[in-house]
VOVODREN-781126 format. One record per residue (C-alpha): residue number from 1; x, y, z. Coordinates in steps of 0.2 Angstrom, whole numbers, always signed. Layout:
residues N
@nr: NUM c1: X c2: Y c3: Z
...
END
This chain:
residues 372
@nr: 1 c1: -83 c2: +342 c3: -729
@nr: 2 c1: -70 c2: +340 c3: -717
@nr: 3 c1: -62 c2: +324 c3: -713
@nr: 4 c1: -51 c2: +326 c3: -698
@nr: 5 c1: -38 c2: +313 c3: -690
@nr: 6 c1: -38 c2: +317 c3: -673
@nr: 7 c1: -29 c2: +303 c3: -667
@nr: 8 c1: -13 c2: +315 c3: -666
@nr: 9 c1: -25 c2: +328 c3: -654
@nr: 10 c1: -28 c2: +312 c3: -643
@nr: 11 c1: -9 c2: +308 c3: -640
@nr: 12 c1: -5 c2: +326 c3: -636
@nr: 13 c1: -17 c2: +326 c3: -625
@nr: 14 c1: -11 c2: +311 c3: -616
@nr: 15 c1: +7 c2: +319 c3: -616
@nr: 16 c1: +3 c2: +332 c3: -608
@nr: 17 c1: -7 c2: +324 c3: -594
@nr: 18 c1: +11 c2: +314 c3: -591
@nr: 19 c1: +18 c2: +331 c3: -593
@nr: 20 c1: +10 c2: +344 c3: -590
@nr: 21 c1: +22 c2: +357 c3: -597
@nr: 22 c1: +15 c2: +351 c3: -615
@nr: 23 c1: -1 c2: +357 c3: -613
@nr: 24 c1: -1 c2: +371 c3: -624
@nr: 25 c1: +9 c2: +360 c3: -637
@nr: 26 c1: -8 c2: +350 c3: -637
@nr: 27 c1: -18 c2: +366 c3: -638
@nr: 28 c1: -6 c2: +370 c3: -655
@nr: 29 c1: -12 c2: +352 c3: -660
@nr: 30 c1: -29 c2: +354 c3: -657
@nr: 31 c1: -29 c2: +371 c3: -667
@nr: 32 c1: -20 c2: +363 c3: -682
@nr: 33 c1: -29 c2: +346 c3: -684
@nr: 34 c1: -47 c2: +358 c3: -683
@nr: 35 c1: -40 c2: +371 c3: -694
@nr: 36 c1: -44 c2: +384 c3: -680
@nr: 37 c1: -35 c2: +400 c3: -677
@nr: 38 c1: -31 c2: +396 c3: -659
@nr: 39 c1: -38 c2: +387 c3: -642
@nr: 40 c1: -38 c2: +389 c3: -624
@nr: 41 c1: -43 c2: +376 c3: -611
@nr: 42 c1: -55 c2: +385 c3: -599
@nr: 43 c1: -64 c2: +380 c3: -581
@nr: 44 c1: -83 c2: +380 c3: -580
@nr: 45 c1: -85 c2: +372 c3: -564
@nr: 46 c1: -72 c2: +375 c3: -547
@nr: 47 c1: -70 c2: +395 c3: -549
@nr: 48 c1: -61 c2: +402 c3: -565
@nr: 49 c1: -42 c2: +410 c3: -565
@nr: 50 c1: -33 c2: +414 c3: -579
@nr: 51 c1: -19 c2: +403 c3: -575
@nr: 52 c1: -24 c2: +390 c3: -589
@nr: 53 c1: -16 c2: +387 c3: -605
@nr: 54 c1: -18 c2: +395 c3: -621
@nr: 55 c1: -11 c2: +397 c3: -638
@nr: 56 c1: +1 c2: +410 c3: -644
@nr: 57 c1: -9 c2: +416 c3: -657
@nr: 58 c1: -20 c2: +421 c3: -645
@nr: 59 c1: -12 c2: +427 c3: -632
@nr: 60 c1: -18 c2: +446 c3: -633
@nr: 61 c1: -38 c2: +440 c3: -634
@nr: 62 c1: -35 c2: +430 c3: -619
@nr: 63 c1: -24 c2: +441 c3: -608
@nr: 64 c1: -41 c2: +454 c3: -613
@nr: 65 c1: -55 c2: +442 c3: -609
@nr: 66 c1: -48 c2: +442 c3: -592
@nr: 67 c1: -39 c2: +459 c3: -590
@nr: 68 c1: -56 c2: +468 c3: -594
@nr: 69 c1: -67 c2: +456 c3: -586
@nr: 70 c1: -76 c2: +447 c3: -601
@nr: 71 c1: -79 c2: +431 c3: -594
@nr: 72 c1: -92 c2: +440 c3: -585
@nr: 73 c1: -100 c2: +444 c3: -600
@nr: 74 c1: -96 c2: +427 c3: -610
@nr: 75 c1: -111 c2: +425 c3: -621
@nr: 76 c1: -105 c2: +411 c3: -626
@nr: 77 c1: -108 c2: +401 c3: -606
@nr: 78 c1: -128 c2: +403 c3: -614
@nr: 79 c1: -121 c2: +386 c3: -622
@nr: 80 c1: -116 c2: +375 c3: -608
@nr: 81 c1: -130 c2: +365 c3: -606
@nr: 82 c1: -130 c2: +361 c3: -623
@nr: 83 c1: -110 c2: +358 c3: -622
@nr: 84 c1: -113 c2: +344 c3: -606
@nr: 85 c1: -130 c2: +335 c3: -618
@nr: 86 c1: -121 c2: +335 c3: -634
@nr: 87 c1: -102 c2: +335 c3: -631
@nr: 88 c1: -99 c2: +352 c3: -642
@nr: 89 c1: -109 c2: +369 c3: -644
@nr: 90 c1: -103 c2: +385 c3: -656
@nr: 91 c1: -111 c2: +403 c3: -655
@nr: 92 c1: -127 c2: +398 c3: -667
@nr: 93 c1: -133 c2: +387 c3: -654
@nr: 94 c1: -134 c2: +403 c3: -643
@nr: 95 c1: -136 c2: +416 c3: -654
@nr: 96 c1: -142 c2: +421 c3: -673
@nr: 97 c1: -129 c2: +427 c3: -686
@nr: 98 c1: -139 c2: +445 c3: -683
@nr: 99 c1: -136 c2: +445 c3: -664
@nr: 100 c1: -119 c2: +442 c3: -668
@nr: 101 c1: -118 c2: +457 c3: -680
@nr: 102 c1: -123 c2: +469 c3: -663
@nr: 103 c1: -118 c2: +461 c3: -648
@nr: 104 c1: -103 c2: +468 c3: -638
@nr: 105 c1: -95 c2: +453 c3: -633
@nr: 106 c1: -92 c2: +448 c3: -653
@nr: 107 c1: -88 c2: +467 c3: -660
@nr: 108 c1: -80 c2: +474 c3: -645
@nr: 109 c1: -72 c2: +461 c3: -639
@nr: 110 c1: -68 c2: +450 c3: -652
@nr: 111 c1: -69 c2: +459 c3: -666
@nr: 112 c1: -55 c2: +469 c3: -664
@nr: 113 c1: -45 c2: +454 c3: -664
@nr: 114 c1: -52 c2: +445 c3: -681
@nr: 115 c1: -61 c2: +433 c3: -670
@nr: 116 c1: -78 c2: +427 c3: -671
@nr: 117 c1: -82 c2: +409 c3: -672
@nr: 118 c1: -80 c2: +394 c3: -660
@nr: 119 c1: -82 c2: +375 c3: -654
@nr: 120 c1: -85 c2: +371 c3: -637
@nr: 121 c1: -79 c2: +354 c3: -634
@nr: 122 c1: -83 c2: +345 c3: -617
@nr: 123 c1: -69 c2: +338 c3: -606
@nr: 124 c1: -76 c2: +330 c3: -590
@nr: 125 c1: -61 c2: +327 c3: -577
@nr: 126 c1: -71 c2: +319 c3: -561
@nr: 127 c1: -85 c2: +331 c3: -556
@nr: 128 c1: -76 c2: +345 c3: -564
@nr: 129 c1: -80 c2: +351 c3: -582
@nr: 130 c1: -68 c2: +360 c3: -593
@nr: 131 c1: -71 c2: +366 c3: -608
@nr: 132 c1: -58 c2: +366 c3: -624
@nr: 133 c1: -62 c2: +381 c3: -633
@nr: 134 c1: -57 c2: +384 c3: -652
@nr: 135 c1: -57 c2: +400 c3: -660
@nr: 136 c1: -60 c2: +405 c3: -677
@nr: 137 c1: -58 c2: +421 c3: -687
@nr: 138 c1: -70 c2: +429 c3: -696
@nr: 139 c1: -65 c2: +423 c3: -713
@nr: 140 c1: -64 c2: +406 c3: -705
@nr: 141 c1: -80 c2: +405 c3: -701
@nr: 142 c1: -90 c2: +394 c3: -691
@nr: 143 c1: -88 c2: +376 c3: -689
@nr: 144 c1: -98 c2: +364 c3: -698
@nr: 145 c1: -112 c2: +352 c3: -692
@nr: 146 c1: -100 c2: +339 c3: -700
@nr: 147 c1: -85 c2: +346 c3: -687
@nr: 148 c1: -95 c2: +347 c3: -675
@nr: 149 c1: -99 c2: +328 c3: -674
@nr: 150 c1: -80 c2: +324 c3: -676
@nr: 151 c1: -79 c2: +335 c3: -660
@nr: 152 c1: -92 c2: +329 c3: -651
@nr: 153 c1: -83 c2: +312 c3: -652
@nr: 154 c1: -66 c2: +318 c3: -647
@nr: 155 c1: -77 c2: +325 c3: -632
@nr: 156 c1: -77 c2: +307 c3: -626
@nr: 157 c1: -59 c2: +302 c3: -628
@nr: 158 c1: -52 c2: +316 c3: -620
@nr: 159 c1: -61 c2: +311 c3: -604
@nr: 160 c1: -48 c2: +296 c3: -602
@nr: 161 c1: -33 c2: +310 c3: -603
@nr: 162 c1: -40 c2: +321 c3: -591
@nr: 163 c1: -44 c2: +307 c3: -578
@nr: 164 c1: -25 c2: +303 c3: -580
@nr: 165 c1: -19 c2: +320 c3: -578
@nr: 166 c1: -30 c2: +322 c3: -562
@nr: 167 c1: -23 c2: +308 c3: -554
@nr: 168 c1: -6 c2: +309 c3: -559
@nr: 169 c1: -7 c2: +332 c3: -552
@nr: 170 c1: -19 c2: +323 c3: -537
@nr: 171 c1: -1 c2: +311 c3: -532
@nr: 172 c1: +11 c2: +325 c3: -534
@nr: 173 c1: +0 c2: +338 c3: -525
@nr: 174 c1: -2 c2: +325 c3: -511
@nr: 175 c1: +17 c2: +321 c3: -510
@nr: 176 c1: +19 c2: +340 c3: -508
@nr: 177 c1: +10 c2: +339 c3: -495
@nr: 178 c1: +19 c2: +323 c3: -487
@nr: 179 c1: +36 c2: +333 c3: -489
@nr: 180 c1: +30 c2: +349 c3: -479
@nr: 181 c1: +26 c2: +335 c3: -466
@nr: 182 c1: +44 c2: +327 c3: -465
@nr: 183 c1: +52 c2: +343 c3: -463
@nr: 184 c1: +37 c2: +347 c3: -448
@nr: 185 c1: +33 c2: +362 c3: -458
@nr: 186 c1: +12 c2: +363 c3: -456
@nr: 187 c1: +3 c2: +366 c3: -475
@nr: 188 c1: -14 c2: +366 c3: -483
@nr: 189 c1: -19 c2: +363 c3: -500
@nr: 190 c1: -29 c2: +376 c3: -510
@nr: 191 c1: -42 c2: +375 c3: -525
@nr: 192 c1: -47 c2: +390 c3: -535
@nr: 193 c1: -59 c2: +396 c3: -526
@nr: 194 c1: -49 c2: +398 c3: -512
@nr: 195 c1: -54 c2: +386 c3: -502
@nr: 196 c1: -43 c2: +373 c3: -490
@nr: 197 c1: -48 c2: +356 c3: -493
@nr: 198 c1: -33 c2: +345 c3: -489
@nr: 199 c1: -21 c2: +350 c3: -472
@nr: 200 c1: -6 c2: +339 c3: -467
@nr: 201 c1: -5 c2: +332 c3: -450
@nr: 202 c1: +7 c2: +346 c3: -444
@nr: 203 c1: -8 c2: +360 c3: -448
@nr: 204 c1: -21 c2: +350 c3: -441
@nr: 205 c1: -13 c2: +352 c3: -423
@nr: 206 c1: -11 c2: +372 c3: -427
@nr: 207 c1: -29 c2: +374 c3: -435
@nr: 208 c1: -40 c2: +376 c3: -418
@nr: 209 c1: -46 c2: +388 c3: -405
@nr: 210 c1: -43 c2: +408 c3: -415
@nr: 211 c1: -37 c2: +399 c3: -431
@nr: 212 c1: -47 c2: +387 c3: -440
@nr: 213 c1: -56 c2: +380 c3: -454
@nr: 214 c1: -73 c2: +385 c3: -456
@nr: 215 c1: -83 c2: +382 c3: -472
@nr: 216 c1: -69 c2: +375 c3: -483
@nr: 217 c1: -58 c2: +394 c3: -479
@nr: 218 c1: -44 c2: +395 c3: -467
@nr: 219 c1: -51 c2: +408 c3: -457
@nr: 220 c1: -47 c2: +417 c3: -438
@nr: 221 c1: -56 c2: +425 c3: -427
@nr: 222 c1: -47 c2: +442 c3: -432
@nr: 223 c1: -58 c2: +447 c3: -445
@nr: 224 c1: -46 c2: +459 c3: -453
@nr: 225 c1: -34 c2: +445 c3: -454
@nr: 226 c1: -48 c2: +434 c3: -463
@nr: 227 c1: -51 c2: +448 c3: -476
@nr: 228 c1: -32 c2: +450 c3: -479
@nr: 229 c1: -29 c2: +432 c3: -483
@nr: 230 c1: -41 c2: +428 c3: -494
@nr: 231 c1: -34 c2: +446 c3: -504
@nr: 232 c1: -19 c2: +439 c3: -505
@nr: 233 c1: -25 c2: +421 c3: -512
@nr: 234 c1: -34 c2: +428 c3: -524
@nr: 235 c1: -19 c2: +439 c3: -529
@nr: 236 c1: -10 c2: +424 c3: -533
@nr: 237 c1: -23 c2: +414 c3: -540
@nr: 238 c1: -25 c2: +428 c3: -553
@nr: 239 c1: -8 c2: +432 c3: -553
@nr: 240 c1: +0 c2: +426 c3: -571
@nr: 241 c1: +17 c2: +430 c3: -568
@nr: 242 c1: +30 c2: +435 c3: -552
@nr: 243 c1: +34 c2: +427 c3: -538
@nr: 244 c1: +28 c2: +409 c3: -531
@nr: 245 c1: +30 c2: +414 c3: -513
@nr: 246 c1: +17 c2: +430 c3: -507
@nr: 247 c1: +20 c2: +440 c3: -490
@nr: 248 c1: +16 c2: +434 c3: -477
@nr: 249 c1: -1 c2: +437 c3: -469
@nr: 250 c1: -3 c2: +436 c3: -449
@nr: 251 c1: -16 c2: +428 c3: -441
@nr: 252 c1: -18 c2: +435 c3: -423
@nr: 253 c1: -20 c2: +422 c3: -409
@nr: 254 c1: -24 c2: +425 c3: -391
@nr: 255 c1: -8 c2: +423 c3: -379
@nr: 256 c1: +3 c2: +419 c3: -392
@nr: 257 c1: +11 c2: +427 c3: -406
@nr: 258 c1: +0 c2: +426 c3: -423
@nr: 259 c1: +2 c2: +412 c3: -436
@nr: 260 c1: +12 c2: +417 c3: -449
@nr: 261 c1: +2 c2: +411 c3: -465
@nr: 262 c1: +12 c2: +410 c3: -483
@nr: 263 c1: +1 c2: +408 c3: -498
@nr: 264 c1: +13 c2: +399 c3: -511
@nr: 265 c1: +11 c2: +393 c3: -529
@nr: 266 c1: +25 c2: +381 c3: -530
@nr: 267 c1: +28 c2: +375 c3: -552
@nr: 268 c1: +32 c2: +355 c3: -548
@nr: 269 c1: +13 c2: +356 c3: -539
@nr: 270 c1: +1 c2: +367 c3: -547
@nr: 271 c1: +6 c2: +363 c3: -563
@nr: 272 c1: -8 c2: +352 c3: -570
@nr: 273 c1: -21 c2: +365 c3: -573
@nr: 274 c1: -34 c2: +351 c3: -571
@nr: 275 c1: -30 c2: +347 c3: -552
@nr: 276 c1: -39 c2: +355 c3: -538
@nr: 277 c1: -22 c2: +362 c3: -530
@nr: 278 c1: -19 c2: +380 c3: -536
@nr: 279 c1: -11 c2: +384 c3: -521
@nr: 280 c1: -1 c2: +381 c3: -505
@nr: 281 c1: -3 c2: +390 c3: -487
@nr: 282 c1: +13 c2: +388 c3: -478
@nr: 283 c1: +10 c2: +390 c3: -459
@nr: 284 c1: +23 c2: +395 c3: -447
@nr: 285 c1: +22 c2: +396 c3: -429
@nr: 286 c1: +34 c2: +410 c3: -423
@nr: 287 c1: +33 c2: +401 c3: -405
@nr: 288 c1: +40 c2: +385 c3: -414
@nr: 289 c1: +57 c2: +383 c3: -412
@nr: 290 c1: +61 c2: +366 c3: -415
@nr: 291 c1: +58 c2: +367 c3: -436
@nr: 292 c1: +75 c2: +367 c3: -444
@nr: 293 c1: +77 c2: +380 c3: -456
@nr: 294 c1: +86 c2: +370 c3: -468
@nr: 295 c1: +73 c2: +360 c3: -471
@nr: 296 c1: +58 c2: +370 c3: -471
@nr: 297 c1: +69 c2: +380 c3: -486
@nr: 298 c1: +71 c2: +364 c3: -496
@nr: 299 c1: +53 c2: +361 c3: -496
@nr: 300 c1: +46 c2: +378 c3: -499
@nr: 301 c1: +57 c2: +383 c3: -514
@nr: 302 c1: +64 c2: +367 c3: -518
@nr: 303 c1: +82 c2: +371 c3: -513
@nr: 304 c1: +97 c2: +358 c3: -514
@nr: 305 c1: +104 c2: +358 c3: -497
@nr: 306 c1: +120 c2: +368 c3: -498
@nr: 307 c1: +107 c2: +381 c3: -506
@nr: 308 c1: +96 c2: +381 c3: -491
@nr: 309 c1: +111 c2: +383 c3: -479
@nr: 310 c1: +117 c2: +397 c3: -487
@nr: 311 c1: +99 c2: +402 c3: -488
@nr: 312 c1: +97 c2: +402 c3: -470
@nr: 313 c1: +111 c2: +410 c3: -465
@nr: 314 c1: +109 c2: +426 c3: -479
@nr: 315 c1: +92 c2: +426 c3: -471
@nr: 316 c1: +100 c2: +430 c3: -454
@nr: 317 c1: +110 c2: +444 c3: -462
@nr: 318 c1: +126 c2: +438 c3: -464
@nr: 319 c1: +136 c2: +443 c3: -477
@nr: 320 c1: +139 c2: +430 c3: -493
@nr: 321 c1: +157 c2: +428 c3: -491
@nr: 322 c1: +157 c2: +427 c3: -472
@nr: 323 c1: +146 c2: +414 c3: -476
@nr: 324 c1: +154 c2: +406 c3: -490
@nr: 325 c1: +170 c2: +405 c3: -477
@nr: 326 c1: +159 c2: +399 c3: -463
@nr: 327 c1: +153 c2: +383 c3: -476
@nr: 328 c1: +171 c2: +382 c3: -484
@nr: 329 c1: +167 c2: +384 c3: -500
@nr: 330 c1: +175 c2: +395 c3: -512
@nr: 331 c1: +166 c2: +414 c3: -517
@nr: 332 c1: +163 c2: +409 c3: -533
@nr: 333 c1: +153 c2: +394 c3: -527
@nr: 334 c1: +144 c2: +405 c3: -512
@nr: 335 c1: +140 c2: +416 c3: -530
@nr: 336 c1: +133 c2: +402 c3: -539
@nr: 337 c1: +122 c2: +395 c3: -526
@nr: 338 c1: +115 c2: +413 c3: -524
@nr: 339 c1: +112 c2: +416 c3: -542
@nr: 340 c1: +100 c2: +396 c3: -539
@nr: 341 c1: +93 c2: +404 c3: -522
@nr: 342 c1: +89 c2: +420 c3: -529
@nr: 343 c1: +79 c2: +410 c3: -545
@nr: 344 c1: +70 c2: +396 c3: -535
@nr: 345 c1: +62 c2: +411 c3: -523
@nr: 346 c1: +59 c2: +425 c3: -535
@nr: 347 c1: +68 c2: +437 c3: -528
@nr: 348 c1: +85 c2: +449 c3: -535
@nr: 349 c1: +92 c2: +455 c3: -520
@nr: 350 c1: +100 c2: +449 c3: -502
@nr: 351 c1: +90 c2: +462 c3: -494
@nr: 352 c1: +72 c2: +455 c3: -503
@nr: 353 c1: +78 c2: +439 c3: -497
@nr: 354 c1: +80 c2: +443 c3: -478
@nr: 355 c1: +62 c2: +450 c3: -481
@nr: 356 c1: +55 c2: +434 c3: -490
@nr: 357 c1: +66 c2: +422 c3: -477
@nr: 358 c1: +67 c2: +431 c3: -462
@nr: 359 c1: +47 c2: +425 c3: -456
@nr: 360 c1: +47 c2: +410 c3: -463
@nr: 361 c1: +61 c2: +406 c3: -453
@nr: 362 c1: +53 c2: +411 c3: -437
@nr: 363 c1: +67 c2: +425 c3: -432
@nr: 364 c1: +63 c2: +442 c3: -427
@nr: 365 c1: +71 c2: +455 c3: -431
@nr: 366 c1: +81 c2: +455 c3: -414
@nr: 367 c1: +88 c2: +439 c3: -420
@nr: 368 c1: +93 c2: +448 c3: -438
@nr: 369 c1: +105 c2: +459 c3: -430
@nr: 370 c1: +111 c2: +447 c3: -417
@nr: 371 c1: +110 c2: +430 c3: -425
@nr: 372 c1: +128 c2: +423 c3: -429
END
């Protein structure tokens, strides 16, 4: 029988809710101290993406169980309520060893992997339950009634570490949201389904008459523009990799030029995996002119200021060493702020940059010919 110190699991777990760039440390933790083959933490409640962290030994399972839509098909969400009563549930609890033999989910899915077996441990962060899921092979097989009672009481530790990693993401996410303010750039908070629930002052005075809020969405009376918005949020959500910044999505509004709406998925925000933030909306208003640009690049992408001026004025079209003579700085310098510019906005080129910049900035494309 198995006699398990998880007091290491605990820590980890703690770490990474100071840090959350630990948390698949604490995943490889969890894996060891339960001699599983691997673990991912997964969302039940608040929409599922697979932005959430797992370990590398099961990176190809994962990247499958989302790719080809299995979570759909999870047989395994048939033990949920069992999960929330007990604190733990594993596949006998839902299914029979037969079942097992002949259900897709466990031979063409996970089969193909060595996979078969696993614990569903119960972490509750605030109404939100997550659920830290360990996998075993095959030869592994399932967990014990005795391992299950050691998880079950892990279950009620790791509440206190997702409670801290909620209200630690729940400041940073909120003094994102301060910062868009001080640079009088207008910005709402998204959760994973999608939906606005937090707006700074700056979008609250935009957010009336053709663009609103309605039902938790940022929404305008353009339909079309609706639709295409909520697309591109849900491209980021579900995006894994690439840029943080996505194209910009107009929203029309009578007797002024549309809104210019940026979804955005800034790292030192969405981070913590357990917050509601998965996202930013950046608004600009084209008719705006009083935003310095300077400052609405510093808090988008998280420039240092002599990045964001050169920033602005690539954006313009200038070229880097007219604007490396205009700042007096030397070319080399004007080169290495680039290469930080180009790596804090995702981008590889100066001509991809005008693209990203030039909206945000609020310049048409009059003013990128023109602008000096």
């Amino acid at each position: 029988m198995s006699n398990w110190d998880l007091a290491p699991v605990e820590q980890a777990f703690a770490d990474a809710a100071v840090d959350p760039a630990l948390w698949v440390d604490a995943l490889d933790t969890v894996t060891a101290r339960t001699e599983s083959f691997g673990a991912i933490l997964l969302p039940i409640t608040g929409g599922l993406i697979p932005n959430v962290p797992f370990t590398d030994s099961i990176h190809e399972s994962a990247d499958t169980y989302f790719r080809e839509q299995w979570y759909l098909r999870d047989e395994r969400n048939l033990g949920i309520s069992v999960m929330m009563h007990r604190g733990v549930t594993d596949d006998l609890d839902v299914s029979s060893a037969d079942k097992i033999k002949r259900h897709p989910y466990y031979q063409e899915f996970l089969a193909p992997f060595g996979l078969r077996w696993f614990a569903g441990v119960r972490m509750l962060c605030g109404k939100d339950l997550w659920c830290l899921s360990l996998q075993r092979t095959i030869e592994q097989g399932p967990f014990s009634e005795a391992e299950k009672a050691q998880l079950a009481q892990l279950s009620n530790r790791l509440a206190a570490c997702a409670a801290l990693a909620r209200a630690m993401g729940q400041a940073t996410a909120m003094g994102a949201l301060e910062a868009f303010e001080i640079s009088g750039t207008a910005a709402l908070l998204i959760n994973r389904m999608g939906e606005a629930f937090r707006a700074n002052p700056s979008a609250e005075r935009l957010l009336k008459g053709d663009v609103r809020i309605a039902n938790r969405k940022l929404v305008a009376k353009d339909k079309s523009a609706t639709i295409a918005l909520e697309r591109a949020l849900h491209d980021l959500l579900w995006r894994s990799a690439g840029g943080s910044l996505a194209a910009p999505v107009p929203l029309p509004r009578t007797g002024q030029r549309p809104l210019l709406a940026y979804p955005a998925r800034l790292a030192s925000v969405t981070a913590d995996i357990l917050v509601d933030c998965r996202a930013i909306v950046i608004l600009i208003d084209p008719d705006d002119v009083s935003r310095p640009p300077e400052a609405v690049l510093r808090t988008a992408f998280g420039l240092s200021p002599a990045e964001a001026r050169l920033a602005a004025r690539l954006a313009s079209g200038e070229a880097l060493e007219s604007a490396a003579e205009r700042f007096g700085i030397a070319k080399d310098t004007g080169r290495s702020h680039l290469k930080n510019v180009f790596d804090k906005t995702g981008v590889h080129r100066q001509a991809e940059l005008v693209a990203l910049l030039a909206p945000l900035l609020g310049r048409t494309k009059y003013n990128l010919r023109n602008d000096s």
